[in-house]
C-alpha positions as CSV (number, residue, x, y, z in Angstrom):
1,X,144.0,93.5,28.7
2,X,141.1,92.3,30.4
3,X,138.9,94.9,32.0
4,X,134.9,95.1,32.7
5,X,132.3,96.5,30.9
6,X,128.8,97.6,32.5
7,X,126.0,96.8,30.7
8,X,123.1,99.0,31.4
9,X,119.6,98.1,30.8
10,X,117.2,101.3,29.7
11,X,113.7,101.1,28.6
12,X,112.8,102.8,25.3
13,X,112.1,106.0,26.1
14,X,113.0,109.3,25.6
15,X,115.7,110.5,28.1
16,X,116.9,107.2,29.4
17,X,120.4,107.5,28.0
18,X,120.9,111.6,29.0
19,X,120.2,110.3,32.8
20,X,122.8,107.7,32.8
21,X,125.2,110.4,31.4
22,X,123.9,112.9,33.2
23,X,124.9,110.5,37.1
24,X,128.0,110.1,35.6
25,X,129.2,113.3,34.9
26,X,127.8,114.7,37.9
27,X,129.8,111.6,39.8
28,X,132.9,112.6,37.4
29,X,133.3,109.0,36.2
30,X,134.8,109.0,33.1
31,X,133.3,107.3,29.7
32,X,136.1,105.7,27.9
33,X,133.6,103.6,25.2
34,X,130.0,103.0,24.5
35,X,127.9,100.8,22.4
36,X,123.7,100.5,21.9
37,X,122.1,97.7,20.9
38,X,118.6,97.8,21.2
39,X,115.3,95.9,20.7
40,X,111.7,96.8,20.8
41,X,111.5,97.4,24.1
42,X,114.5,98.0,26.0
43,X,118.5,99.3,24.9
44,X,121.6,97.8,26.4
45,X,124.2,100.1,26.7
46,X,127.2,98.7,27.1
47,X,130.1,101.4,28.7
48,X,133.6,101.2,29.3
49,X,134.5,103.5,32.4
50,X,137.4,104.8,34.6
51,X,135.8,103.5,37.8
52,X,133.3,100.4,37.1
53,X,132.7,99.1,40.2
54,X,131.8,102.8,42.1
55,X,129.9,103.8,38.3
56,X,127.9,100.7,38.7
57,X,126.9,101.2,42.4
58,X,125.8,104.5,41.6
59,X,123.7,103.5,38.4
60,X,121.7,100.7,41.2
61,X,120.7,103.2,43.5
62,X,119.3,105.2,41.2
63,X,117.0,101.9,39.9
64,X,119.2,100.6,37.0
65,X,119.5,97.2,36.0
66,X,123.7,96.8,35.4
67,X,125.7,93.7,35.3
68,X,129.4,93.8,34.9
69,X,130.7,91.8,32.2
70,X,134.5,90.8,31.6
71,X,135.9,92.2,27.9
72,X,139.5,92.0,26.6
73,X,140.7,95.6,25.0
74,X,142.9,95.5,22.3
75,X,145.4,97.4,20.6
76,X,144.8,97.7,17.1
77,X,146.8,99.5,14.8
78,X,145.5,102.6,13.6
79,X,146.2,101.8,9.5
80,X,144.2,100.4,7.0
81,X,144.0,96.7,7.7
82,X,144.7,97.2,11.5
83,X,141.9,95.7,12.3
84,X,142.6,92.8,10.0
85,X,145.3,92.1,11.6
86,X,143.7,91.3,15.0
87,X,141.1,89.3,13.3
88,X,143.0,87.2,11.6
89,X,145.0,86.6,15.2
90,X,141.7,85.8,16.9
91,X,140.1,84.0,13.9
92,X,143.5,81.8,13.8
93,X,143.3,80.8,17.4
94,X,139.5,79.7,16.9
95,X,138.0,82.4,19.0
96,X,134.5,83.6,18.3
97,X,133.8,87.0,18.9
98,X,130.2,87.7,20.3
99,X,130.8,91.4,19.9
100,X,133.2,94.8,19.5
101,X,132.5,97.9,19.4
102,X,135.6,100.8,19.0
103,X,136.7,103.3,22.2
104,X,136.7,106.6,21.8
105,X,139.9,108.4,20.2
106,X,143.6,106.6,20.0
107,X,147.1,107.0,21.1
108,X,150.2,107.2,19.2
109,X,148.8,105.1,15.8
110,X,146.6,102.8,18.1
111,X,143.1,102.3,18.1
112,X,141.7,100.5,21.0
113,X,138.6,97.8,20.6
114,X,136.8,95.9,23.0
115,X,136.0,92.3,22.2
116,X,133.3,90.2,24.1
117,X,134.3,86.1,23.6
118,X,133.4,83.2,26.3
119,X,137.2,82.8,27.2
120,X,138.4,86.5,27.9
121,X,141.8,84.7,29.2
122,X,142.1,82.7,26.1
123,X,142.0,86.0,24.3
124,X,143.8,88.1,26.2
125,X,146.8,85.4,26.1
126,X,146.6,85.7,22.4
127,X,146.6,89.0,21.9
128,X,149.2,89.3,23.6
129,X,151.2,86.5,22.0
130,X,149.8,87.3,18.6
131,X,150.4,91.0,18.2
């Protein structure tokens, strides 16, 4: 399923993170997934929320830099070699992956992962093909 992703940029500094968590929570926007990748000076936090578009406004008015970004989340099976199995559907259609990262918890034996390629359709028709 294709779905969007905010990525937020923070400087590297203590407290930068707890104040994006802290305007969502007070805003009562959910956090379905998050990911950190960092460099020297700055983090991108990439989250996966209930409500993007309103969680994005809300994170610009209070001076963040966010861009919305289209991912595909998959169902993975929640076994050893579950996540095999999805790569070896994605590496068999010729789809590189530019990123994952997990969401949090899973539902009746199914992990969830979000996957960042250039052709979210492509993927998404896959998947949903392939699994």
């Amino acid at each position: 399923m294709i779905i969007h992703q905010l990525s937020v940029f923070l400087e590297n500094r203590p407290g930068q993170l707890c104040n994006v968590t802290e305007l969502l929570a007070q805003n009562h926007v959910d956090m379905q997934a998050l990911n950190i990748a960092e460099t020297a000076d700055y983090g991108v936090l990439r989250l996966i929320v209930d409500a993007p578009q309103r969680a994005a406004s809300i994170l610009r008015e209070h001076g963040f830099i966010v861009r919305e970004t289209p991912v595909v989340q998959a169902l993975v099976p929640d076994k050893p070699g579950g996540l095999n199995e999805v790569l070896r559907i994605i590496a068999d259609a010729d789809i590189d992956i530019e990123y994952m990262y997990s969401v949090l918890g899973q539902q009746n034996g199914l992990a969830y992962m979000i996957f960042r390629v250039a052709d979210t359709e492509k993927l998404d028709a896959v998947l949903k093909t392939g699994i």
